[in-house]
C-alpha positions as CSV (number, residue, x, y, z in Angstrom):
1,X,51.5,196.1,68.0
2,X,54.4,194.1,67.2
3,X,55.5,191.4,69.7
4,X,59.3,192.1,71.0
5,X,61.2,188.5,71.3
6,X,62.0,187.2,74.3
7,X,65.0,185.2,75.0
8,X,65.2,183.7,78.6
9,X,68.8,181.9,79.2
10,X,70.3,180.1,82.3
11,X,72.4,182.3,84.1
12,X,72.2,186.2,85.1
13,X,73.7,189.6,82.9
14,X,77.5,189.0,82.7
15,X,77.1,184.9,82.4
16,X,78.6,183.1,79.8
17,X,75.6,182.1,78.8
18,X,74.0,185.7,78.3
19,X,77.0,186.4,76.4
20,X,76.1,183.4,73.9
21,X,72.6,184.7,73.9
22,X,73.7,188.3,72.5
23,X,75.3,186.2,70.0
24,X,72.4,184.3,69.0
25,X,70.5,187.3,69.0
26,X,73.1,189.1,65.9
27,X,73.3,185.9,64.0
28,X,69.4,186.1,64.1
29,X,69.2,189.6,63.2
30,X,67.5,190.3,66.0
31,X,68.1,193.2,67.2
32,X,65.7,194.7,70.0
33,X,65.2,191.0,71.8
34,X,64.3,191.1,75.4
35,X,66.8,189.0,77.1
36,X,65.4,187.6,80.3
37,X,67.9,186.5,83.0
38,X,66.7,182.7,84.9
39,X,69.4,181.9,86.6
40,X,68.6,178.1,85.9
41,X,68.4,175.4,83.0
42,X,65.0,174.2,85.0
43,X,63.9,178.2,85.1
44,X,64.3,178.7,81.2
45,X,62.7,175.2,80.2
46,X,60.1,175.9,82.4
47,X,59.5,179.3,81.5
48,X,59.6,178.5,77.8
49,X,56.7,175.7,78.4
50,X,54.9,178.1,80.5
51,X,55.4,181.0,77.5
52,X,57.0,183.3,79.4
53,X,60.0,183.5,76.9
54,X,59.7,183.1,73.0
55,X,63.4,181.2,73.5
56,X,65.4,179.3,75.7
57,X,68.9,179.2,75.5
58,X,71.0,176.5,77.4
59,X,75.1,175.3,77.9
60,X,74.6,172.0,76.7
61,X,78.2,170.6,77.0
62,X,82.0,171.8,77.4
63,X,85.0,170.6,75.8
64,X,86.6,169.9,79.6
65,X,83.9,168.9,81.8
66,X,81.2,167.3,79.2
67,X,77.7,167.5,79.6
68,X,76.1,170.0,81.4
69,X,73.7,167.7,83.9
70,X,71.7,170.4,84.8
71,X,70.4,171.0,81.0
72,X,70.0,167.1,80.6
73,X,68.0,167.2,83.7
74,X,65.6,169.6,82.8
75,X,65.1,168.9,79.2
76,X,64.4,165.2,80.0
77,X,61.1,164.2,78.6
78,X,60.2,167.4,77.2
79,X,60.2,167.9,73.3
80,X,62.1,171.1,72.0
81,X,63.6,172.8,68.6
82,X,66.7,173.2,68.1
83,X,67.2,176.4,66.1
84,X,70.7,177.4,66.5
85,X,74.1,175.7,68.1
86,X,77.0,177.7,68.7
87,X,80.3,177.7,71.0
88,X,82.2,180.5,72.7
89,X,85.6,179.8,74.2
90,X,85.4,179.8,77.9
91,X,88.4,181.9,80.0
92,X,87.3,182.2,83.7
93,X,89.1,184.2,86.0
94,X,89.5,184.2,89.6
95,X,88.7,187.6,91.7
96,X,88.4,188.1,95.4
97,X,86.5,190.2,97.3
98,X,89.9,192.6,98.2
99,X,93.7,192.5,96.9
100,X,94.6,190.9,100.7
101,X,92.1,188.3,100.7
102,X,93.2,185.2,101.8
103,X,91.8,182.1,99.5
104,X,90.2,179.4,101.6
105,X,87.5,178.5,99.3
106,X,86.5,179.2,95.6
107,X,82.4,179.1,94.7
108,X,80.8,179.0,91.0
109,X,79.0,176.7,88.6
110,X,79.8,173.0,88.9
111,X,81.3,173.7,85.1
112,X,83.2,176.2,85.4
113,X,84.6,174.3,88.9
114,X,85.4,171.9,86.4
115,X,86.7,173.2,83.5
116,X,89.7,174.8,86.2
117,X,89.8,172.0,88.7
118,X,93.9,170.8,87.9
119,X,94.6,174.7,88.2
120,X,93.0,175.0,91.5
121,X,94.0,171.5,92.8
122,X,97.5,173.5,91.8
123,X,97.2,177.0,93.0
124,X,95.0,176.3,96.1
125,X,95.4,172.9,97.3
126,X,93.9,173.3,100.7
127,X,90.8,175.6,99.1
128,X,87.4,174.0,99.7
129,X,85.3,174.3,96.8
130,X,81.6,175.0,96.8
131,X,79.1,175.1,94.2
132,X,76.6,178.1,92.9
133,X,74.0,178.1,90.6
134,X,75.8,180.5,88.2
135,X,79.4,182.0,87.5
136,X,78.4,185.8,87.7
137,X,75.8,185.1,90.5
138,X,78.5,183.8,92.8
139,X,80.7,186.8,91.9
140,X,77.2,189.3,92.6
141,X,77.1,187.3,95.7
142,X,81.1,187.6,96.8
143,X,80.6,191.9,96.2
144,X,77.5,192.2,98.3
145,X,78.9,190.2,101.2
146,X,77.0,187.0,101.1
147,X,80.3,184.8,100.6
148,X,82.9,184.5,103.3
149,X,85.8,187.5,102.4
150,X,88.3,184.5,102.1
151,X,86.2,183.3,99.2
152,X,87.3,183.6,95.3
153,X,84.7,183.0,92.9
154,X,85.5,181.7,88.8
155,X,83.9,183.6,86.5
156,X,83.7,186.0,83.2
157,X,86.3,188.7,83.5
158,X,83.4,191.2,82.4
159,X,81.5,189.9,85.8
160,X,84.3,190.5,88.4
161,X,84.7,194.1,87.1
162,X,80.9,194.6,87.3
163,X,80.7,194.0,90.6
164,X,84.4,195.5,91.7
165,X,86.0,192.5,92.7
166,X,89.7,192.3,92.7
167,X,91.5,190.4,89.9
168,X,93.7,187.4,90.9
169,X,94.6,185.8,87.8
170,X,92.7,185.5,84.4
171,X,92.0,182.0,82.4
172,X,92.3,180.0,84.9
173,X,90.8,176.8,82.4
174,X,92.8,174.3,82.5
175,X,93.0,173.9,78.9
176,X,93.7,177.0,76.2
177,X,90.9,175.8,74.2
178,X,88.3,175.5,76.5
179,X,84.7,175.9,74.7
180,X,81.2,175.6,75.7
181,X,78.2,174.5,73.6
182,X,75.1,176.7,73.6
183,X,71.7,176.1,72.1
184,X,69.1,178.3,71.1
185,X,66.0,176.4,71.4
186,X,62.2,176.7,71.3
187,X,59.4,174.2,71.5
């Protein structure tokens, strides 16, 4: 029996990070990889030193808000391959859990806080913001009531729709050419 790939990448379906990952999987010609969702970059190192996953892949850095800590955290001391690099251009949007919600605070990954923190700072002064392990997690928690309904979550278009948020306004980035670094890695 043939052994099917398995890819394990920070983040959850509709992340950017998943979206890299389908990527890397065509420029491989892979074509039936099992992607495996770890919300974490700690989960996918971990998992790739336990064997769990073939690959790992990891946001290493953004053009905005630099180096992703949490990949530099986990990969410290720990000896990996780099087998691919590639960049996607980041737009993240803002939805809300109804068309009348009012926005007191916005919740997502540190990164994606900070790739859009001028806009905010602009659009939503007063808004606290809070930090989530991962873009589309925040918007899967917003939809099944785990966030406050005057919460707005940043994250991929694709992700708000999933989970039948309501739209506020698309690219929020504060810069037009916002782009994240991705590796595809093994050990």
């Amino acid at each position: 029996m043939v052994h099917r790939i398995r890819i394990g990448y920070m983040g959850i379906p509709f992340s950017n990070t998943e979206a890299m990952t389908l990527e890397f999987c065509r420029e491989m010609n892979w074509k039936d990889a099992e992607l495996v969702p770890l919300m974490s970059s700690a989960d996918t190192v971990k998992a790739l030193f336990e064997r769990k996953v073939d690959y790992g892949v990891l946001a290493v850095r953004n053009g905005i808000a630099g180096p992703v800590k949490e990949t530099e955290e986990s990969l410290k001391g720990k000896k990996v391959r780099k087998i691919l690099e590639g960049s996607e251009r980041i737009h993240h949007c803002l939805f809300s859990k109804t068309q009348t919600s009012e926005i007191n605070w916005v919740c997502s990954h540190i990164q994606a806080i900070g790739q859009c923190k001028e806009n905010l700072a602009s659009l939503y002064p007063d808004a606290k913001l809070s930090e989530c392990s991962d873009t589309a997690y925040a918007a899967e928690m917003l939809s099944k009531g785990e966030l406050p309904d005057d919460c707005a979550v940043l994250c991929r278009k694709e992700a708000g729709e999933h989970y039948g948020l309501y739209l506020v306004k698309e690219n929020l980035e504060d810069r037009g050419d916002n782009e994240t670094f991705f590796h595809l890695i093994s050990i």
